[in-house]
C-alpha positions in Angstrom: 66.6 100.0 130.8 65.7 97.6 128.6 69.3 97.3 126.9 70.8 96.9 130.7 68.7 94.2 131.5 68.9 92.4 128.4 73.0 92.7 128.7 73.0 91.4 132.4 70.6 88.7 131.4 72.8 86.9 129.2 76.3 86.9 131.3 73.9 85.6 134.3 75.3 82.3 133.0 78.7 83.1 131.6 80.0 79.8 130.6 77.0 78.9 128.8 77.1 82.4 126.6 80.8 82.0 126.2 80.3 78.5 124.4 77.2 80.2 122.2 79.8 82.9 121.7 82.7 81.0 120.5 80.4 79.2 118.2 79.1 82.0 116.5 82.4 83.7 116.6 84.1 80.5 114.8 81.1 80.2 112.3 81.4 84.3 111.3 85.3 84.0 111.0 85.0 81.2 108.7 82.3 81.8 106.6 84.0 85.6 106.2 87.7 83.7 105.2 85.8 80.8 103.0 84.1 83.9 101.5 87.0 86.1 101.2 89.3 83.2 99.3 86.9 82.0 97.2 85.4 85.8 95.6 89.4 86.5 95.5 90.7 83.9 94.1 88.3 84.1 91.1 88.6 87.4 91.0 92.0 87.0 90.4 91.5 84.3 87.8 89.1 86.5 86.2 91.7 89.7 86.2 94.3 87.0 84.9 92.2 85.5 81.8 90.9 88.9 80.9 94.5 90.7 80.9 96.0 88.4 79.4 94.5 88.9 76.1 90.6 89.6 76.0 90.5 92.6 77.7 86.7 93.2 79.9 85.3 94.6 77.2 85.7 93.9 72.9 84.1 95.8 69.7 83.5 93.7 66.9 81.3 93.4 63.6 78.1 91.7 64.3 78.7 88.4 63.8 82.2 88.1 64.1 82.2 86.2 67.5 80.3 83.2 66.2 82.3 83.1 62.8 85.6 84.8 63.7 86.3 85.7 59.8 88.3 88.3 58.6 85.7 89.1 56.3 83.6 90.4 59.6 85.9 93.1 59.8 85.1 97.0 60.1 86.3 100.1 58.8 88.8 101.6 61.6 88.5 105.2 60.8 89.3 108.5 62.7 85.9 109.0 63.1 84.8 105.5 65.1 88.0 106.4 67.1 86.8 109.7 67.6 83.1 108.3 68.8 84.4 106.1 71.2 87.7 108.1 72.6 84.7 110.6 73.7 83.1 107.4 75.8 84.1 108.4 79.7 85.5 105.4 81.3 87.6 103.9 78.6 91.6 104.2 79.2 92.5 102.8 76.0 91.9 101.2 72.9 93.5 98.3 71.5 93.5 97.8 67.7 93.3 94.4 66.5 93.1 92.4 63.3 93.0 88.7 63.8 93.5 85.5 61.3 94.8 82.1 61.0 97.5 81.4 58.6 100.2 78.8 57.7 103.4 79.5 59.2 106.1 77.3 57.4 110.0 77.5 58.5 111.8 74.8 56.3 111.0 71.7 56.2 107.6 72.6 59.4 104.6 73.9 58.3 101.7 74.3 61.2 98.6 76.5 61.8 98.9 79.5 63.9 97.0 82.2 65.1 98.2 85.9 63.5 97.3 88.9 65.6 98.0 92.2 63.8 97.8 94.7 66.8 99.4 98.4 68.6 102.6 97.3 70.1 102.1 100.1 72.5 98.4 99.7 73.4 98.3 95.9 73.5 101.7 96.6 75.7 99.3 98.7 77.9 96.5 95.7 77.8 98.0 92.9 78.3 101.7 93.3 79.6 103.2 91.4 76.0 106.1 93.3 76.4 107.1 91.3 79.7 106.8 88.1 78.0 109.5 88.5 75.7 111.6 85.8 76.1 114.2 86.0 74.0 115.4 88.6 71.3 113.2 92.5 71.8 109.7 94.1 71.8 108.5 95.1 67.8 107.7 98.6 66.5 104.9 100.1 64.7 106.6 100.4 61.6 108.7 97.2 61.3 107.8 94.2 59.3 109.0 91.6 61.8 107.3 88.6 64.1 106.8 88.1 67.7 106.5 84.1 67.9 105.3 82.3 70.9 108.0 79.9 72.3 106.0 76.9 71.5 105.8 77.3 68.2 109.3 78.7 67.1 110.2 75.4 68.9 107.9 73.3 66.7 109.0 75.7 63.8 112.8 75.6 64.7 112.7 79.0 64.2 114.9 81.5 66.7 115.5 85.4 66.8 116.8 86.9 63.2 115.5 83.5 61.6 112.7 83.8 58.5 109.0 82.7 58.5 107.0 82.1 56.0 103.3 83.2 56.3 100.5 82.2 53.9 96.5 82.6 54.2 93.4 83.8 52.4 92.9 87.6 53.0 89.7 90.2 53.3 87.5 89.1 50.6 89.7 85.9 49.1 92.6 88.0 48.3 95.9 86.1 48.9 97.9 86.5 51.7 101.8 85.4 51.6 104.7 87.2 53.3 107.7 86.6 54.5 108.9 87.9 58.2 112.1 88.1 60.3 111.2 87.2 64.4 112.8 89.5 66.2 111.6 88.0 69.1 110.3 84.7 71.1 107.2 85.1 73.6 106.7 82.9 76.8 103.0 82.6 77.6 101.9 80.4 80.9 99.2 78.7 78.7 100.4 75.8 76.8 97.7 76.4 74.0 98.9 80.3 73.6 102.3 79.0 73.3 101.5 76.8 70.8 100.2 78.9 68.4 100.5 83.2 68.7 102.0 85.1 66.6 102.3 89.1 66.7 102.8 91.8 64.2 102.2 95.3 63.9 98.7 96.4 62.9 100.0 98.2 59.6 101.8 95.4 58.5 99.1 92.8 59.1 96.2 95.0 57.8 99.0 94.9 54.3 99.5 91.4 54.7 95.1 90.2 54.6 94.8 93.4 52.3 92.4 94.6 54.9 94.1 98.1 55.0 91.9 100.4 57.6 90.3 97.5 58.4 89.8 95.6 62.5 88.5 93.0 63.4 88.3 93.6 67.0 89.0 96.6 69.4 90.2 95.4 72.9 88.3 97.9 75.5 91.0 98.8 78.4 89.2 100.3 81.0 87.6 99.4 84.9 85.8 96.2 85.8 83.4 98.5 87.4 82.8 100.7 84.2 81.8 97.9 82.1 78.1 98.4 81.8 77.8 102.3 81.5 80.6 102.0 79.4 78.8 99.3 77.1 75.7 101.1 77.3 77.2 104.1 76.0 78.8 102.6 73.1 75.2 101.1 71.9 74.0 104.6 71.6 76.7 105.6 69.7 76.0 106.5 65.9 77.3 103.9 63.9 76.6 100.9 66.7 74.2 99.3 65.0 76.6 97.2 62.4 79.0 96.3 65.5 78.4 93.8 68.8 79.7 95.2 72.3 80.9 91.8 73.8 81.6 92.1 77.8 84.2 89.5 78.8 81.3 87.7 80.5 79.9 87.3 77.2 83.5 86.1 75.5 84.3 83.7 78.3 80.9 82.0 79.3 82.4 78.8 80.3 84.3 80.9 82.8 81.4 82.5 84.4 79.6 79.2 84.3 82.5 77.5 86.0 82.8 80.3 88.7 79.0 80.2 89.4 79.5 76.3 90.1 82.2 77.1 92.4 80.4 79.5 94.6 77.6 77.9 94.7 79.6 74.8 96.5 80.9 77.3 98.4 77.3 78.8 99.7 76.5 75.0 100.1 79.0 74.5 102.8 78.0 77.6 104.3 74.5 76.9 104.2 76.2 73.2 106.8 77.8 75.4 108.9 74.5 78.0 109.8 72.4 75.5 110.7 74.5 73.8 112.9 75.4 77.0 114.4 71.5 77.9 114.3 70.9 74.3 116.6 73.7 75.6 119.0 72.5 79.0 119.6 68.7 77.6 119.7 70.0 75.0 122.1 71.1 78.3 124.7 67.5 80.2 123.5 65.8 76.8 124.4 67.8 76.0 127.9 67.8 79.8 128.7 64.1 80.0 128.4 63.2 76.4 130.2 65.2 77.9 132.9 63.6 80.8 133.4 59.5 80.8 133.5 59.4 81.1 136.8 61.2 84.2 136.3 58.6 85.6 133.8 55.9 84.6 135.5 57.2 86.6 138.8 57.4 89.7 136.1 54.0 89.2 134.3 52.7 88.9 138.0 54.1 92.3 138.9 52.8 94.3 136.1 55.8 93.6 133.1 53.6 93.2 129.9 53.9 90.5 127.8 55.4 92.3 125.2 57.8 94.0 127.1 59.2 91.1 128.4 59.1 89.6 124.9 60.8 92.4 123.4 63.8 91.7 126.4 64.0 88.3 125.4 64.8 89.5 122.2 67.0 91.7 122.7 68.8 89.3 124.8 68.9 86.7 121.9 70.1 89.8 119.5 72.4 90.5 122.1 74.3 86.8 122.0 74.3 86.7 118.3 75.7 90.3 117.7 78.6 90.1 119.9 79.2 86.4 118.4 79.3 88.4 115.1 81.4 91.2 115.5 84.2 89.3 117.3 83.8 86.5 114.4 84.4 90.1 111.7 87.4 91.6 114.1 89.4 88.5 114.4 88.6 88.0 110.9 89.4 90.9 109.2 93.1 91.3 109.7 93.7 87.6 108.5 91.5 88.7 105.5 93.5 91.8 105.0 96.8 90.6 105.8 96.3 87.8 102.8 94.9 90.2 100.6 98.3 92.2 101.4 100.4 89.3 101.1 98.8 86.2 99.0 100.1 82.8 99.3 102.4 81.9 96.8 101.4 78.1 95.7 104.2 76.4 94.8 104.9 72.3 93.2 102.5 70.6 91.1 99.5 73.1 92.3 101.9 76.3 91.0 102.0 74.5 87.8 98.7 73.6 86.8 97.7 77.7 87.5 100.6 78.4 85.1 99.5 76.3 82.8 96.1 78.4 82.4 97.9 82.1 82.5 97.0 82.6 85.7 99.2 83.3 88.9 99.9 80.9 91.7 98.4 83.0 94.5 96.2 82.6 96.9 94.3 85.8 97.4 91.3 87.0 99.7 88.9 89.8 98.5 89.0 92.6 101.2 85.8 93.8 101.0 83.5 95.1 103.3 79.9 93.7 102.3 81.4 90.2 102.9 82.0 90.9 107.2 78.2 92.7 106.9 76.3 89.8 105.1 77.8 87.5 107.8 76.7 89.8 110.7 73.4 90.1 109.1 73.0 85.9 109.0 73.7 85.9 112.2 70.9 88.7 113.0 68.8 86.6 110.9 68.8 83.6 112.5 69.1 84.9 116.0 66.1 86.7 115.3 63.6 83.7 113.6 64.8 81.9 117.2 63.6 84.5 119.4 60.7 83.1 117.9 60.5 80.3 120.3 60.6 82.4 123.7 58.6 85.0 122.5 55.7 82.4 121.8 56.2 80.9 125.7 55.5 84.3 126.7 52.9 84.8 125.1 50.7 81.8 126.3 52.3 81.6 129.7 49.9 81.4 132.8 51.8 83.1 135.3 50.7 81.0 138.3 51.2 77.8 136.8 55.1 78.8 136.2 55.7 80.2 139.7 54.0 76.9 141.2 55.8 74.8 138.7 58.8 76.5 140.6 58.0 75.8 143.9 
């Protein structure tokens, strides 16, 4: 009974609920699309940046990350790759020894970055294969460079051409080779372009005399695993000498910048509730002035006060739910069609995301809590302003409001 009334209540004044209505409905649909474009386009950043070489998840030798020295390097053995292949939730492992050298072609000598890796699991990783640009994809067992584009260009170096490498290996041993590239690697980030060069793990591990020796181990596995699967790996015998670096960790000017971002984002939000909370406490205010001597007719009759209080609430709950769920249901298959099929940026904007490695898209996040923590706002706020009414029930004199009628 106390639904029915509460239901016919608020459509005794349709065009005033409609307005209230369309407000919430507006203020739902684009928080929920403000929401959904802003958690997916850094989730697609993030997915970008951490696939395109990181990986979510990295085992190193403790202090590696703050001194990134060959000489932090760890024994790769069958039985650390046994401990961790038994770790449920990891796909792969990506076998990495990392240095900078002196690559000289000539009369060009610069400094580049020398990453001694799997082909096949950083292929799985980090899609490297797909960036070659010109000549083929190395093998295992070839002693041969991958070069990124900007620096063969520096270099004037092209496929079948020779570079020279030289560096300081494990320990101060000397490090000098020299390499065929068999091939040239387009990356979207200028300062990856500038200065990468690949080569497989056996040779590079001969080339820094570091044989059985990593630097790094590039976790491939789900976002959502990360913590068990970190957890897991700092109980595994033999943790204690190595760090178990999330990407969050790696990249904390990334998580620093997204942070800033959303919490504009919440900001602008934050605007567009409370100017949605003055227009639905406008309705709650005009629909209760209107109506004491309406209440005091029912408190006269016999109604208690907290029935009629709990009405009003419901009423007020009423207004704000239906706002809500037709905000989520015209929401949602904008939200889903973009996720679907992002916007493909294209001009200047197109360029500066290419410039970082990440694509030009604009995704949204489909996700469900995003629709729910909107409806719940609203049920928030619609319930702090039932507030209002529910305290003019409570000290109304039922003769004064029928008189003030009359």
């Amino acid at each position: 009974m106390f639904l029915k009334l509460a239901s016919r209540n608020i459509w005794r004044n349709k065009r005033r609920t409609l307005i209230t209505l369309a407000s919430i409905m507006f203020a739902v649909f684009f928080a929920s699309v403000m929401m959904s474009v802003q958690k997916g386009m850094w989730d697609n950043l993030v997915r970008n940046v951490v696939n395109y070489h990181f990986g979510y998840l990295q085992v190193h030798k403790q202090g590696f990350w703050d001194e990134k020295t060959i000489n932090k390097s760890f024994t790769w053995d069958e039985t650390l790759q046994s401990e961790l292949n038994k770790i449920e939730g990891i796909n792969d492992l990506v076998p990495r020894i990392e240095s900078f050298a002196l690559a000289n072609h000539q009369e060009n000598t610069t400094g580049a970055l020398v990453i001694g890796t799997d082909p096949e699991a950083e292929n799985a990783l980090t899609g490297l294969k797909k960036r070659i640009h010109k000549g083929e994809f190395f093998q295992a067992d070839e002693q041969v460079l991958l070069i990124a584009e900007g620096l063969a260009e520096y270099l004037e170096v092209s496929v079948n051409d020779t570079v020279v490498l030289i560096s300081q290996g494990y320990r101060g041993a000397n490090a000098a080779g020299k390499y065929p590239v068999k091939g040239l690697i387009k990356f979207a980030s200028p300062e990856l372009n500038r200065q990468m060069i690949y080569m497989p793990l056996k040779e590079a591990q001969w080339f820094y005399a570091a044989e059985e020796k990593l630097t790094a181990v590039a976790v491939n596995l789900e976002e959502d695993d990360i913590g068990d699967v970190q957890e897991a790996l700092s109980n595994m015998p033999g943790s204690e000498e190595l760090d178990f670096m999330n990407w969050e960790e790696m990249l904390p000017e990334l998580v620093q910048a997204r942070k800033i971002d959303t919490a504009g984002t919440v900001i602008m939000l934050l605007v567009l509730y409370v100017i949605i909370t003055f227009g639905i406490f406008g309705t709650v205010l005009m629909m209760t002035r209107e109506r004491m001597y309406e209440f005091g007719i029912l408190i006269s009759i016999g109604l208690k006060r907290a029935q009629l209080a709990f009405i009003i609430w419901l009423e007020t709950i009423w207004l704000g739910l239906l706002g809500a769920l037709a905000g989520i249901l015209i929401s949602v298959p904008i939200v889903g069609y973009l996720h679907s099929n992002p916007i493909r940026l294209t001009g200047d904007m197109a360029e500066v995301y290419e410039s970082y490695g990440v694509e030009p898209n604009i995704v949204t996040a489909f996700e469900f809590q995003i629709f729910v923590t909107q409806a719940i706002i609203v049920f928030i706020i619609t319930t702090v302003l039932s507030v209002y009414p529910m305290l003019k029930i409570k000290s109304l004199q039922a003769v004064r409001a029928m008189r003030a009628k009359a």
